[in-house]
N, C-alpha and C positions, 0 to 999 in steps of 0.2 A: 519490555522491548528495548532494544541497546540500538540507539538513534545516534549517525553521525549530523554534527550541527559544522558547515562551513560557509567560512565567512575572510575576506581582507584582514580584518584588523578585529583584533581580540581584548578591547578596551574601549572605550565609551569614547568613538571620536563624530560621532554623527549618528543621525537617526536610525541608519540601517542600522548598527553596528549597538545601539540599544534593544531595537527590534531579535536581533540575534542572539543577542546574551540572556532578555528577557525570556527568550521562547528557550531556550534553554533551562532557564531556573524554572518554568511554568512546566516542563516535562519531566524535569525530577521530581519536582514537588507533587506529581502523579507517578511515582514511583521508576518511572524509565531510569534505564544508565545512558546519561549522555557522556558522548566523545565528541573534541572540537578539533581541527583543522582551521589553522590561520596562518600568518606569519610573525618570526620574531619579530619585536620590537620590548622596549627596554617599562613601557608602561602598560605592558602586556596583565591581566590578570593571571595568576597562578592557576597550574593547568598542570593534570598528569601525562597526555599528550602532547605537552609544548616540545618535545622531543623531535616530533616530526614536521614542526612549522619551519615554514621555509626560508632564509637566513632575510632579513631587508637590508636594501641599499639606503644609506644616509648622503642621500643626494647634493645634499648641502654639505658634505665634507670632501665628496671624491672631486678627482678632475672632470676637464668636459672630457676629456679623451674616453676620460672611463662612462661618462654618464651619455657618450656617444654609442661606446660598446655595446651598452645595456640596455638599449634603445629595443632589442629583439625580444629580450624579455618578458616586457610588456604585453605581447602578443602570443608567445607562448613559452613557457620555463617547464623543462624536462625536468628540475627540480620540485616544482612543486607534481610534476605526473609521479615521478618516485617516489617520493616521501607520501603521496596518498595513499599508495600501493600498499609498500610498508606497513603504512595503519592499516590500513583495511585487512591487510592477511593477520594481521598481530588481534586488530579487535573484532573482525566479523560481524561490523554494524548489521543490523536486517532494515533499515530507512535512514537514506541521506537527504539534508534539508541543506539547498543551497539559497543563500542568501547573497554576498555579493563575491567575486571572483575577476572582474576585468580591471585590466590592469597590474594585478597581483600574481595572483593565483593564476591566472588567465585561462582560458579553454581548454586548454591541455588538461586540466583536471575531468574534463567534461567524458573524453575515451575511457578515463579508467571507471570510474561511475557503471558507463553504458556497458563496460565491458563486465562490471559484476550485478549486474541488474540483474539477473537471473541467475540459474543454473541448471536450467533443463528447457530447451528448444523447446518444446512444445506445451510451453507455458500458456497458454492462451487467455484473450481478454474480450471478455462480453458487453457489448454496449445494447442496449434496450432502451425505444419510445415510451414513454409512461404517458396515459391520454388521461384525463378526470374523470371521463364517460366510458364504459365498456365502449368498443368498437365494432360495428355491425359487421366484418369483414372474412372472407375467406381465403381460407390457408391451404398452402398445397401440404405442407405439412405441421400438423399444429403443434403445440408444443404451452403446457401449458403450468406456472409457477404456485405453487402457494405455503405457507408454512400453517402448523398444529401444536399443539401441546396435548399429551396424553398425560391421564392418571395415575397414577405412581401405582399399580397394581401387577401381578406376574402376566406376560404375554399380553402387555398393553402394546409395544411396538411390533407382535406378531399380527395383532390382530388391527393395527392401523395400518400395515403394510398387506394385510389380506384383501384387504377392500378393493386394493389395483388387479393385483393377482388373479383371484377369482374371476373378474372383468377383463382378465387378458390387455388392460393397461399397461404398458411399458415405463413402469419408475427409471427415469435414464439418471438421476439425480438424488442424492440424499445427503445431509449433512446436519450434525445437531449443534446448536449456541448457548453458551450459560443462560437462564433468567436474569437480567438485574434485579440483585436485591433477594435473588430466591439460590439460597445455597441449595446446589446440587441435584438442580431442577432445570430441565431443558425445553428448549423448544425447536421443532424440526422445519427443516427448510426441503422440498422435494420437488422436483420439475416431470414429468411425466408426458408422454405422448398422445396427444386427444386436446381435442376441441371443446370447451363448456357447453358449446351446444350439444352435444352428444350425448345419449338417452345414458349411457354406459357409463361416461364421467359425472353425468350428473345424480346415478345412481350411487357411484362410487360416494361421491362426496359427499350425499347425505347419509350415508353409512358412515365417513369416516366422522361425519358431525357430533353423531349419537353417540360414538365411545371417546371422544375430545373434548376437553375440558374450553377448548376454544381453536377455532381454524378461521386463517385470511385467505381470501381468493387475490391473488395479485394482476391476475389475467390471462388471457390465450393470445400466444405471437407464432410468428413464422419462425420453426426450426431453422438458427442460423447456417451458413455453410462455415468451414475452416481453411482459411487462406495462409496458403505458404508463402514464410517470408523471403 
């Protein structure tokens, strides 16, 4: 994964600023390519990105005239919005990790970010109650998650996916995940329409039991609705 890491200062001057560099060497060292975003400064670590950090002022050398000028800065620098941009179209991070920015970098970096957080509208985000106890409760429309592993045999996933089918179960979801630790062995993630209590779901899943080397029931919730933003 290719991780943007931003942050003020790009050199060991305070806790954040360890925190930053740290979680940086802790994501390579898991194989990520990280990218940083700061600004110059002359005890800057060495960086292939230093290209785009954004110039500092040495406060203690200008006038006040000038260190009156640059008072807006602080609050928002169109420099540092462009020079994020820049990186971002150049390295195509897929996770930005902001750490400190005010003052610096300031808010301004914060439009561009939001503006490439996505790229397709109707990206949608699922938030679900997790209770410890099944829940006695009724659904207008149930909707209900669990994931499987099948046996590495031919028409293992025709015949995990038959058990809906036949039942007239609506599989609205499917997606499979590596095993850890098990080369090129999966395990399936599927949401499907129906209640656990139902004679038909419950029939299903003991069926899909018997040809599954293991299945989690995660639970029955209410089919969310999709709100326009």
């Amino acid at each position: 994964m290719k991780i943007l890491q931003i942050n003020n200062c790009h050199y060991r001057r305070g806790g954040a600023d360890v925190v930053y560099l740290n979680t940086g060497k802790l994501l390579e060292e898991k194989g990520n390519e990280v990218i940083y975003y700061s600004q110059a400064s002359p005890f800057n670590l060495l960086d292939g990105s230093s290209t785009y950090f954004i110039d500092a002022i040495d406060f203690f050398k200008v006038s006040k005239l000038k260190k009156i000028l640059q008072i807006p800065r602080f609050f928002y620098s169109n420099e540092a919005a462009l020079k994020l941009q820049h990186l971002i179209n150049l390295e195509n991070p897929e996770v930005a990790h902001i750490h400190t920015y005010k003052g610096t970098l300031t808010p301004s970096i914060l439009k561009i970010l939001k503006k490439n957080i996505q790229n397709n509208s109707e990206n949608y985000t699922r938030f679900l109650v997790i209770a410890k106890r099944p829940q006695n409760l009724m659904y207008k429309t149930p909707k209900t998650s669990i994931c499987f592993e099948l046996k590495n045999i031919p028409g293992a996933l025709f015949k995990g996916l038959s058990v809906f089918a036949l039942r007239e179960i609506n599989l609205v979801k499917i997606e499979s995940r590596p095993i850890p630790h098990k080369p090129f062995e999966y395990r399936f993630y599927a949401d499907f329409l129906g209640d656990l209590k139902e004679e038909r779901v419950k029939n299903a899943l003991k069926n899909l039991a018997e040809i599954s080397l293991s299945i989690r029931i995660f639970g029955t919730y209410e089919k969310g609705e999709i709100y326009k933003s």
